[in-house]
C-alpha positions as a Markdown table, in Angstrom:
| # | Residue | x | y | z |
|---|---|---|---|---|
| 1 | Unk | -33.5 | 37.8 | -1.7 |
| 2 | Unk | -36.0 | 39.1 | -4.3 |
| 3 | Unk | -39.5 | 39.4 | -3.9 |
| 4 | Unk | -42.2 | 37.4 | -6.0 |
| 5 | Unk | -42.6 | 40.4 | -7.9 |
| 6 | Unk | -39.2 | 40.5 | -8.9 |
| 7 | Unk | -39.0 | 37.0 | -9.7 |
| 8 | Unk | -42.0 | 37.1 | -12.4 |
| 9 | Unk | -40.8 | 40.3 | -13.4 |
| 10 | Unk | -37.2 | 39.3 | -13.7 |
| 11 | Unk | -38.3 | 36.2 | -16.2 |
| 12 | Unk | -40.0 | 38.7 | -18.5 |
| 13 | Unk | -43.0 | 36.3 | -18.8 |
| 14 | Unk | -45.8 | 37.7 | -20.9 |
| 15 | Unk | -49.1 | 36.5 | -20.6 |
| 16 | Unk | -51.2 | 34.7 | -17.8 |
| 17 | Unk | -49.8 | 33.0 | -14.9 |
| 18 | Unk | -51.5 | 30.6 | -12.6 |
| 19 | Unk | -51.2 | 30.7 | -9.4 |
| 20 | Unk | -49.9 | 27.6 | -9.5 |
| 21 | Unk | -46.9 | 28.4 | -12.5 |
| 22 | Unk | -46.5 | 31.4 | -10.6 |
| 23 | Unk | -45.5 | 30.0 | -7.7 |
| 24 | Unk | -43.7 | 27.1 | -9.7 |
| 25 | Unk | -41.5 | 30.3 | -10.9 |
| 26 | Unk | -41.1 | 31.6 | -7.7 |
| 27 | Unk | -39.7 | 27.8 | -6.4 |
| 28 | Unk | -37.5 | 28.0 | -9.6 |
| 29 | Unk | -35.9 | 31.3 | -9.2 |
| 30 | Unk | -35.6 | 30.9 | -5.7 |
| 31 | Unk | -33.6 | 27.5 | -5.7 |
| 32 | Unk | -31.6 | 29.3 | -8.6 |
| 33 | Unk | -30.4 | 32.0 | -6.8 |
| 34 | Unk | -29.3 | 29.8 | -3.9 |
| 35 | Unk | -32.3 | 31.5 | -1.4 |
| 36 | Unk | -33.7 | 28.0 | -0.6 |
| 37 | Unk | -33.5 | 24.6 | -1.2 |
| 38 | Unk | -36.3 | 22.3 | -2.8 |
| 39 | Unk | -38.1 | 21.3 | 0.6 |
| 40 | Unk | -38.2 | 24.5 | 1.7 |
| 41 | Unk | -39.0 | 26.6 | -1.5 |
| 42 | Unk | -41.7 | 24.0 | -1.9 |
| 43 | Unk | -43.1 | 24.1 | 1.3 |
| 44 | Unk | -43.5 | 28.1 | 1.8 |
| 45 | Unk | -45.3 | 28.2 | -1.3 |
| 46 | Unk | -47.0 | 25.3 | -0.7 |
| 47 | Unk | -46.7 | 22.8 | -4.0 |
| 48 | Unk | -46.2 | 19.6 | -3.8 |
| 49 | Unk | -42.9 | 17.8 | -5.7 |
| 50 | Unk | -45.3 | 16.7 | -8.1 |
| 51 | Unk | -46.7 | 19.9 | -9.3 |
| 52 | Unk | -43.3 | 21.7 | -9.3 |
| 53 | Unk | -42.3 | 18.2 | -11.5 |
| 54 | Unk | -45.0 | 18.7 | -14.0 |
| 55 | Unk | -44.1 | 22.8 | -14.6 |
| 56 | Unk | -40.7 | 21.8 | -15.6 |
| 57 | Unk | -41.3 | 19.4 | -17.8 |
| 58 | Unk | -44.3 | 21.6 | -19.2 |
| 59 | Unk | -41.8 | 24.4 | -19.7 |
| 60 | Unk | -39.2 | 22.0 | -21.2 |
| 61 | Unk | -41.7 | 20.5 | -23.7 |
| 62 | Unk | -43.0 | 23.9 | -24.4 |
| 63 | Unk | -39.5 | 25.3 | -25.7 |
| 64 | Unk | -38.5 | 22.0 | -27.7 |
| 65 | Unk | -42.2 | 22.8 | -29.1 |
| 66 | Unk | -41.5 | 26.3 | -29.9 |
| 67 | Unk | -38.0 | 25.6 | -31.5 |
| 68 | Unk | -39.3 | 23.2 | -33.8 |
| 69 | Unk | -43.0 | 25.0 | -34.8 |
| 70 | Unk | -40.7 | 26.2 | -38.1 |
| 71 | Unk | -40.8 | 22.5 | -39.1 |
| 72 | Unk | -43.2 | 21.8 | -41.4 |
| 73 | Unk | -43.3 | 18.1 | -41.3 |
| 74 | Unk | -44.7 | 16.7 | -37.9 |
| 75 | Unk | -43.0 | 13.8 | -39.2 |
| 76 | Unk | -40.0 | 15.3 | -39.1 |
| 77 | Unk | -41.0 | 17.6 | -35.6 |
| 78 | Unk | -41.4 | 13.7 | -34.0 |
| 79 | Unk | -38.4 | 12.2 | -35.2 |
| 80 | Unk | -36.3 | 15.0 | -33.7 |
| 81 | Unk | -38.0 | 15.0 | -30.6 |
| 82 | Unk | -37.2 | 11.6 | -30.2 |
| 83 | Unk | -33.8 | 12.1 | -30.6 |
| 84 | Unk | -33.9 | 15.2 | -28.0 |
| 85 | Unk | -35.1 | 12.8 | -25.6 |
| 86 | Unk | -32.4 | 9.9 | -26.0 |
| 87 | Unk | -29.8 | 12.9 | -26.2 |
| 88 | Unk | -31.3 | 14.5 | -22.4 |
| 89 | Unk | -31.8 | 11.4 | -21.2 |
| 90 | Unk | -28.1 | 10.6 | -21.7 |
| 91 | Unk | -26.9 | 13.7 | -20.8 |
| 92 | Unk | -28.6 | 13.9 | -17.3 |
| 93 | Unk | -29.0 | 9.9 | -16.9 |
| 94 | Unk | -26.7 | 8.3 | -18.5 |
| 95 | Unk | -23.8 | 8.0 | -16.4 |
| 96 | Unk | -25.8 | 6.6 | -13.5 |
| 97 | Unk | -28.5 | 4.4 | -15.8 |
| 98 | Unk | -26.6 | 1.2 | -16.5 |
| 99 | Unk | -30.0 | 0.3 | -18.9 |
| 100 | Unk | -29.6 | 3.0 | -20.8 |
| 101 | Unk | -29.6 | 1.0 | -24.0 |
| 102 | Unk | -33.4 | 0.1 | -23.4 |
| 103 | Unk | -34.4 | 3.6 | -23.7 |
| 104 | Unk | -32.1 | 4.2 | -26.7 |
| 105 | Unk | -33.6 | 1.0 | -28.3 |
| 106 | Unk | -36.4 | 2.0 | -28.1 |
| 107 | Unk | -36.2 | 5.5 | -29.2 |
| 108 | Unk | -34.4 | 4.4 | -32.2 |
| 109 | Unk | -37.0 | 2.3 | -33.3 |
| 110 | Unk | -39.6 | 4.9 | -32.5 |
| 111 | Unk | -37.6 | 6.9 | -35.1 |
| 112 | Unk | -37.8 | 4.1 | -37.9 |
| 113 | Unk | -41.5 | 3.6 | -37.3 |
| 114 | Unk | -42.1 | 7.0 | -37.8 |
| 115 | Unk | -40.1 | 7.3 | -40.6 |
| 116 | Unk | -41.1 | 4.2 | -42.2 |
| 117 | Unk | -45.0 | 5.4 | -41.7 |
| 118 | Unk | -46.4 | 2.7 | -39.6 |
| 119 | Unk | -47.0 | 5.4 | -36.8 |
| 120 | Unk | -49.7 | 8.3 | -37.7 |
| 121 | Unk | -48.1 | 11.6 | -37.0 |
């Protein structure tokens, strides 16, 4: 079991934490390495499901962000992301989500509208 030093340490995170995102990393790295499970990483460090929620997706959006900063169209940066969503949303979803077609639906005609310019980017 590692500390909470070696946890923040271990994820080489530059910059400043929260206490919150610090103890989101904590739950992370601690479910990861098999030391607790949700409920209990959750409760010691006292954050609720929905806090620990919105760090993940925060962290998710931030590195689909970062990957496609080199695009220089946002056009282009919305389009993709669009198509990152239907592709996650299959790939962890999809085999239980029988309605899966309504989200793809509507993704893909996301994608057209932006493409077509009748959504400002």
């Amino acid at each position: 079991m590692r500390t909470t030093q070696a946890y923040i340490a271990n994820e080489n995170y530059t910059g400043y934490l929260t206490d919150l995102e610090r103890k989101c990393m904590v739950i992370k790295l601690s479910i990861q390495d098999g030391d607790y499970n949700l409920d209990e990483a959750l409760q010691l460090n006292q954050v609720t499901k929905a806090d620990f929620e919105g760090f993940i997706a925060k962290h998710l959006v931030s590195d689909l962000k970062s990957t496609l900063s080199a695009l220089q169209s946002s056009k282009l940066q919305l389009m993709i992301t669009a198509d990152v969503l239907l592709d996650v949303y299959k790939q962890l979803l999809g085999n239980v989500d029988k309605q899966v077609h309504v989200i793809e639906n509507h993704l893909k005609n996301l994608t057209h509208e932006i493409a077509e310019d009748k959504l400002v980017c």
